[in-house]
Each structure stands twice: as structure tokens, then as C-alpha cells.
DOFIRO-473665 format. One record per residue (C-alpha): residue number from 0; residue in three letters; x, y, z. Coordinates in pm, 1 decimal, padded with zeros to 6 digits. Example, Ala and Ser with C-alpha at 12.3 -4.5 7.8 and 13.67 -1.06 7.14 Angstrom:
<rec num="0" residu="ALA" px="01230.0" py="-00450.0" pz="00780.0"/>
<rec num="1" residu="SER" px="01367.0" py="-00106.0" pz="00714.0"/>
END
This chain:
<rec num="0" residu="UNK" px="10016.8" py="11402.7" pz="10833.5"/>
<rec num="1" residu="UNK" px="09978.4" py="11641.5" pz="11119.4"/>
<rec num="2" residu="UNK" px="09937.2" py="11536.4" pz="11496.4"/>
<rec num="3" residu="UNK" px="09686.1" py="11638.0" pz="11746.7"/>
<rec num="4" residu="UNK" px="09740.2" py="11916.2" pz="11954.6"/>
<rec num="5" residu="UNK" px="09482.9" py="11743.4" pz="12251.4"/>
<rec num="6" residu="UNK" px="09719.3" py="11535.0" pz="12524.0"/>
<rec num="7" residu="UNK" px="09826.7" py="11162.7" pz="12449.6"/>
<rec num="8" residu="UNK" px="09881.8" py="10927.5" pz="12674.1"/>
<rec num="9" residu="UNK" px="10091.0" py="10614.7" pz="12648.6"/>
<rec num="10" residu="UNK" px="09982.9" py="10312.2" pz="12431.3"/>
<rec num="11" residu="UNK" px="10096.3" py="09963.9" pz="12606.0"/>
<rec num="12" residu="UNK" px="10171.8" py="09627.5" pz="12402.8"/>
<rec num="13" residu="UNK" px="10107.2" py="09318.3" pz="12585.8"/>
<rec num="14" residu="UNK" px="10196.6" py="09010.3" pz="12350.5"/>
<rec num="15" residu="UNK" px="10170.1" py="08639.4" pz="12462.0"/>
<rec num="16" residu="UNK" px="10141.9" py="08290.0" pz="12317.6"/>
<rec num="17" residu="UNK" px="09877.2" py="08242.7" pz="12332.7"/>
<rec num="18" residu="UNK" px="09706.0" py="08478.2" pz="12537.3"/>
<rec num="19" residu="UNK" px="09495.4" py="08345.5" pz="12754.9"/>
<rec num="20" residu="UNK" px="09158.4" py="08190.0" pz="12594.9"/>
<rec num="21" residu="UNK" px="09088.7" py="08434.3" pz="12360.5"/>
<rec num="22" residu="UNK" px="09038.2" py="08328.8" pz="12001.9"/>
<rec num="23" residu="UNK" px="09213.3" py="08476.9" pz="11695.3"/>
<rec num="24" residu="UNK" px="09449.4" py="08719.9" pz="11745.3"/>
<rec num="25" residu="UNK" px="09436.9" py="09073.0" pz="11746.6"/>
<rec num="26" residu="UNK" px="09703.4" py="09323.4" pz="11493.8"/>
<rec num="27" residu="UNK" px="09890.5" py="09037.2" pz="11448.4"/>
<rec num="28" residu="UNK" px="09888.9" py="09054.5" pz="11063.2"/>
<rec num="29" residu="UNK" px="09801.5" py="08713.3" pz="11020.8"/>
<rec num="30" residu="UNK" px="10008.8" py="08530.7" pz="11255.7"/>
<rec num="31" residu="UNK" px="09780.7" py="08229.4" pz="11383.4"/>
<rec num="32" residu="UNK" px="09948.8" py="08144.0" pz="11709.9"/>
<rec num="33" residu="UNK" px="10031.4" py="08459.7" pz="11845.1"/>
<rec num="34" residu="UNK" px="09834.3" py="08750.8" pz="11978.9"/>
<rec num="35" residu="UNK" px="09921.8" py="09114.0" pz="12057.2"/>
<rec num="36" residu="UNK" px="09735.9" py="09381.0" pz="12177.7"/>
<rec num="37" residu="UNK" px="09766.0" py="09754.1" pz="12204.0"/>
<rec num="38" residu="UNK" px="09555.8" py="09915.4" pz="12497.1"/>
<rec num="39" residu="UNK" px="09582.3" py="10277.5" pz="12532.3"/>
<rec num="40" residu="UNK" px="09521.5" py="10514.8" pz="12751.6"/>
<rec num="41" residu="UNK" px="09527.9" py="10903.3" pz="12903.7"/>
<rec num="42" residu="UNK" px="09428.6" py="11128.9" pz="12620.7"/>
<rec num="43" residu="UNK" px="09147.3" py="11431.1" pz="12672.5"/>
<rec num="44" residu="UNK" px="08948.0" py="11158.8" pz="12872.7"/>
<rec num="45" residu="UNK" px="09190.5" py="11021.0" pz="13111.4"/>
<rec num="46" residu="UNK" px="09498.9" py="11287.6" pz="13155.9"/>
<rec num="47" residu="UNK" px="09634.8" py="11127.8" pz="13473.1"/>
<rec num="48" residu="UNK" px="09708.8" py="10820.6" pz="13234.6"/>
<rec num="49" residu="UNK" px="10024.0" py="10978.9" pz="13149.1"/>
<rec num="50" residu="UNK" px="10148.2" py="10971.6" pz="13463.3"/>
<rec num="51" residu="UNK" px="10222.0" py="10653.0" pz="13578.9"/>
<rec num="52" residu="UNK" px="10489.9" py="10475.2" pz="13538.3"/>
<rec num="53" residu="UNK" px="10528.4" py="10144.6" pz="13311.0"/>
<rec num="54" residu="UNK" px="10437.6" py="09883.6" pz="13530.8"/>
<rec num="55" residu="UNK" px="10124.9" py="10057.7" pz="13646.7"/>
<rec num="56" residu="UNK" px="10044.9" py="10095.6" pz="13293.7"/>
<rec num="57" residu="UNK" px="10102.4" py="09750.2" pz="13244.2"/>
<rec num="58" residu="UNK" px="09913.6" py="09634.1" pz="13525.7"/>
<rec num="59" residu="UNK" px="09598.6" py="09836.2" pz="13441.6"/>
<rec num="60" residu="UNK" px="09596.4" py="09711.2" pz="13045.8"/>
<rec num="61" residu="UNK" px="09635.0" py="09316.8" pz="13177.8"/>
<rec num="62" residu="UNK" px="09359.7" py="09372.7" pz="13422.8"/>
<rec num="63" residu="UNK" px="09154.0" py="09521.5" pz="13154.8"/>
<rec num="64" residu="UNK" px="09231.4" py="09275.0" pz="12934.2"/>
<rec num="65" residu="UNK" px="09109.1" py="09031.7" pz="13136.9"/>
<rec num="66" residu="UNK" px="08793.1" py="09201.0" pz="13224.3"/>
<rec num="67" residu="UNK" px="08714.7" py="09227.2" pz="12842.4"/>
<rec num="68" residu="UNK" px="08827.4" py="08931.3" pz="12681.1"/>
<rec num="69" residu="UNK" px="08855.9" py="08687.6" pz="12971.0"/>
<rec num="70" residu="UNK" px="09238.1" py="08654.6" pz="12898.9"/>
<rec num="71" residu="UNK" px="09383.2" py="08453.8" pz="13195.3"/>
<rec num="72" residu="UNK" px="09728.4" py="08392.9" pz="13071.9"/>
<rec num="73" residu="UNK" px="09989.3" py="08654.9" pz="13151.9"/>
<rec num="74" residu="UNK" px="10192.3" py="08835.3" pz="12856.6"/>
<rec num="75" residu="UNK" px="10523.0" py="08674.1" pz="12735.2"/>
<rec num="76" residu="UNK" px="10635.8" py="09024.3" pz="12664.8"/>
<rec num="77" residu="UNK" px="10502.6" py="09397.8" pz="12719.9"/>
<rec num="78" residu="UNK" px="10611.0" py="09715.7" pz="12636.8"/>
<rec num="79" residu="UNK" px="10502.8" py="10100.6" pz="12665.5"/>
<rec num="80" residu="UNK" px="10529.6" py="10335.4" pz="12419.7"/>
<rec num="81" residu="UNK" px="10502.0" py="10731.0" pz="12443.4"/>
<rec num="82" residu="UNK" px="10409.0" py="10907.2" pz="12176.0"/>
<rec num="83" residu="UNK" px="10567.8" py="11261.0" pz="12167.0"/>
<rec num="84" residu="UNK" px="10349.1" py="11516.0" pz="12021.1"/>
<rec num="85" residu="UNK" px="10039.6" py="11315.2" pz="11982.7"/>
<rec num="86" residu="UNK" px="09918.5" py="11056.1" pz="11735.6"/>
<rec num="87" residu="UNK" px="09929.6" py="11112.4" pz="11358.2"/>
<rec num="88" residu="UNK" px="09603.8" py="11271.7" pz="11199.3"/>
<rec num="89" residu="UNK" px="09534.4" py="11345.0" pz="10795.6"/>
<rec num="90" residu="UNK" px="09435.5" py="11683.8" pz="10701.9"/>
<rec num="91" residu="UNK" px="09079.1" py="11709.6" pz="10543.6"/>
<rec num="92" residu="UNK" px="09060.9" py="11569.9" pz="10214.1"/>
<rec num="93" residu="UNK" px="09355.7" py="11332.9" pz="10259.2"/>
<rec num="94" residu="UNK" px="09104.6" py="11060.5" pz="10130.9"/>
<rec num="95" residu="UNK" px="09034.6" py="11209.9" pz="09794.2"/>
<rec num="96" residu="UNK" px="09406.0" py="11295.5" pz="09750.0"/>
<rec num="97" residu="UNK" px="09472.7" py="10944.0" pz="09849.6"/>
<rec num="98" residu="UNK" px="09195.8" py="10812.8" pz="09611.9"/>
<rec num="99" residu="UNK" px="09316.0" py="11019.6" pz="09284.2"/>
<rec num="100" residu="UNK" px="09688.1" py="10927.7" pz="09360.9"/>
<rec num="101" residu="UNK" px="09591.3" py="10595.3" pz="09373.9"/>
<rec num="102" residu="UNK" px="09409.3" py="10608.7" pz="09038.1"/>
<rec num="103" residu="UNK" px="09743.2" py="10778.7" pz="08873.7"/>
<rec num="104" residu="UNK" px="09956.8" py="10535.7" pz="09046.3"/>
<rec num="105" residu="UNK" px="09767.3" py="10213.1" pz="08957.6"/>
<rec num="106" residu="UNK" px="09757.0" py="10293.5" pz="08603.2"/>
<rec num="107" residu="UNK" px="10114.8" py="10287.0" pz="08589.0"/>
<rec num="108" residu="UNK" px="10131.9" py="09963.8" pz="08783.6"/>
<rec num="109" residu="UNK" px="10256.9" py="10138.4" pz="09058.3"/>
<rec num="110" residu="UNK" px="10122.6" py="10078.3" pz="09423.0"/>
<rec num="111" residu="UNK" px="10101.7" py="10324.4" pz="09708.8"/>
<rec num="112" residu="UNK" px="10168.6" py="10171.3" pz="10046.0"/>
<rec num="113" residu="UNK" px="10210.1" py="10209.2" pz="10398.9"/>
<rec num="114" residu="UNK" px="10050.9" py="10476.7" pz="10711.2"/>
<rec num="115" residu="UNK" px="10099.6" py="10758.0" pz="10454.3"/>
<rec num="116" residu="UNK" px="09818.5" py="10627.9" pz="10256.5"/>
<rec num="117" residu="UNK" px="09537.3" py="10454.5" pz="10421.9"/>
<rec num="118" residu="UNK" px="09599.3" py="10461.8" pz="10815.3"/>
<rec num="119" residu="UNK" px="09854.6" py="10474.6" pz="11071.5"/>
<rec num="120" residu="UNK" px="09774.2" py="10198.9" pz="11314.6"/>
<rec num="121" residu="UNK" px="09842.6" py="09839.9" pz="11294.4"/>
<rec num="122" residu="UNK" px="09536.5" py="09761.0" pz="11204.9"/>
<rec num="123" residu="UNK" px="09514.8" py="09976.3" pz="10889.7"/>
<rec num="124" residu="UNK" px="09868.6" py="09854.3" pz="10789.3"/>
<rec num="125" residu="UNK" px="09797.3" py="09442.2" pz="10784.9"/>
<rec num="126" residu="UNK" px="09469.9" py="09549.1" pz="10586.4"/>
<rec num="127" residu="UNK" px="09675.4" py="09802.5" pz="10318.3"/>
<rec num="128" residu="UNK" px="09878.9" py="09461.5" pz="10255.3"/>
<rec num="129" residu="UNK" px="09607.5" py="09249.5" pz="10132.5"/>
<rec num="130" residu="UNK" px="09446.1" py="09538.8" pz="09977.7"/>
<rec num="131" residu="UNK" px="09796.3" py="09594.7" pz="09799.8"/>
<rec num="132" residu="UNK" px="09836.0" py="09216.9" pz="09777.9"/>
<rec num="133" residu="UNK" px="09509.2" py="09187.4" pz="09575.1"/>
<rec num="134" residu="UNK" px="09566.5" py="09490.2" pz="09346.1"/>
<rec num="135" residu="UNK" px="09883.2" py="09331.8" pz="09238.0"/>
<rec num="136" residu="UNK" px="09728.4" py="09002.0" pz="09211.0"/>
<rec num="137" residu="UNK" px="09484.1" py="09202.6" pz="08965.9"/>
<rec num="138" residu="UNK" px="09773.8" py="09269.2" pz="08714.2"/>
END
């Protein structure tokens, strides 16, 4: 993976249960009662983001929050995280490598998991489970 050269800004976690009256949760790889959520901000569009400290960070994602989704309940936990360098990228064709690895791999019963494969956030990492989860189950 390479990273982007364009500026990153911070990515904040607010986590609560449950939060507010949203429904479902959001990257919480399946837990049903609890509900975390990454905002982030600064990047090419919004610089300045970068700047400000924590709790302004965390101020800004709850209010947004609760402009989106309504949430109403304040976060049992937060934190910020700073990305040095930027946020991991594949180089062009990483898909096709990705796909004909996979083919080797799978015929030797072998899986290929995690953000090296199929996506660094969250998101792509609770889905590469059940996609691993049913290829397994396939055996």
C-alpha cells in the first residue's frame, strides 16, 4: 500500500450505548447494542480541520452527528486519531493482483485476509470476515 501525498486530517471515534435513536449500528462488526462511528475531517477540502485541538474535533463530529442522524445521546467514549502521512491507498491493479492471489490461495485452502487485501477501513474489514467466513464455510 502507498499513502496519499494530499493533507489528512484527523478521523474522530465517538462510541456510545446506544447512541442516541439511531437504528443499527454503524462499523461495529456485528455488535447489536453498540454503535461507533468514525467522522472525519480536514483533508484537500477542509485543511484548517487539522488544526484544532481534540475537543473541538469532538464537538464538531457530535454536532454533526446529530444533524445527520438525529443522535441525541452523548458518546460513552471518544477518541481522535491522526494519521501521519495520510491514509493507505493500493497502487493500480491491486484488485487483479488481489483477485489472482486469491484464486492461487483458495485452491490450496488457504485464505487471504485483512486491509492488505480488500480495504483498509472498518468497514471493509467486518465485510472481508464474512466474505472469509463464507469461503471457508464453502470447504
Amino acid at each position: 500500500m502507498r499513502y496519499q501525498s494530499s493533507p489528512i486530517g484527523p478521523n474522530v471515534y465517538l462510541f456510545a450505548n446506544p447512541l442516541g435513536n439511531t437504528s443499527g449500528s454503524v462499523s461495529s462488526c456485528g455488535a447489536s447494542n453498540f454503535s461507533g462511528l468514525r467522522c472525519s475531517f480536514g483533508g484537500s477540502r477542509d485543511p484548517e480541520a487539522a488544526e484544532l485541538d481534540d475537543a473541538a474535533l469532538i464537538e464538531r463530529a457530535v454536532r454533526d452527528v446529530a444533524v445527520v442522524l438525529g443522535a441525541t445521546t452523548a458518546p460513552t467514549h471518544t477518541s481522535v486519531v491522526r494519521p501521519p502521512g495520510g491514509l493507505p491507498q493500493y497502487a493500480l491493479g491491486h484488485r487483479d493482483r488481489v483477485r489472482d492471489a486469491v484464486a492461487v490461495a483458495r485452491s490450496q485452502r488457504i485464505v487471504l485476509a485483512g486491509a492488505d487485501y480488500r480495504g483498509s477501513d472498518l468497514n471493509d474489514l467486518c465485510a472481508d470476515g464474512a466474505t472469509i467466513l463464507a469461503e471457508v464455510q464453502a470447504w
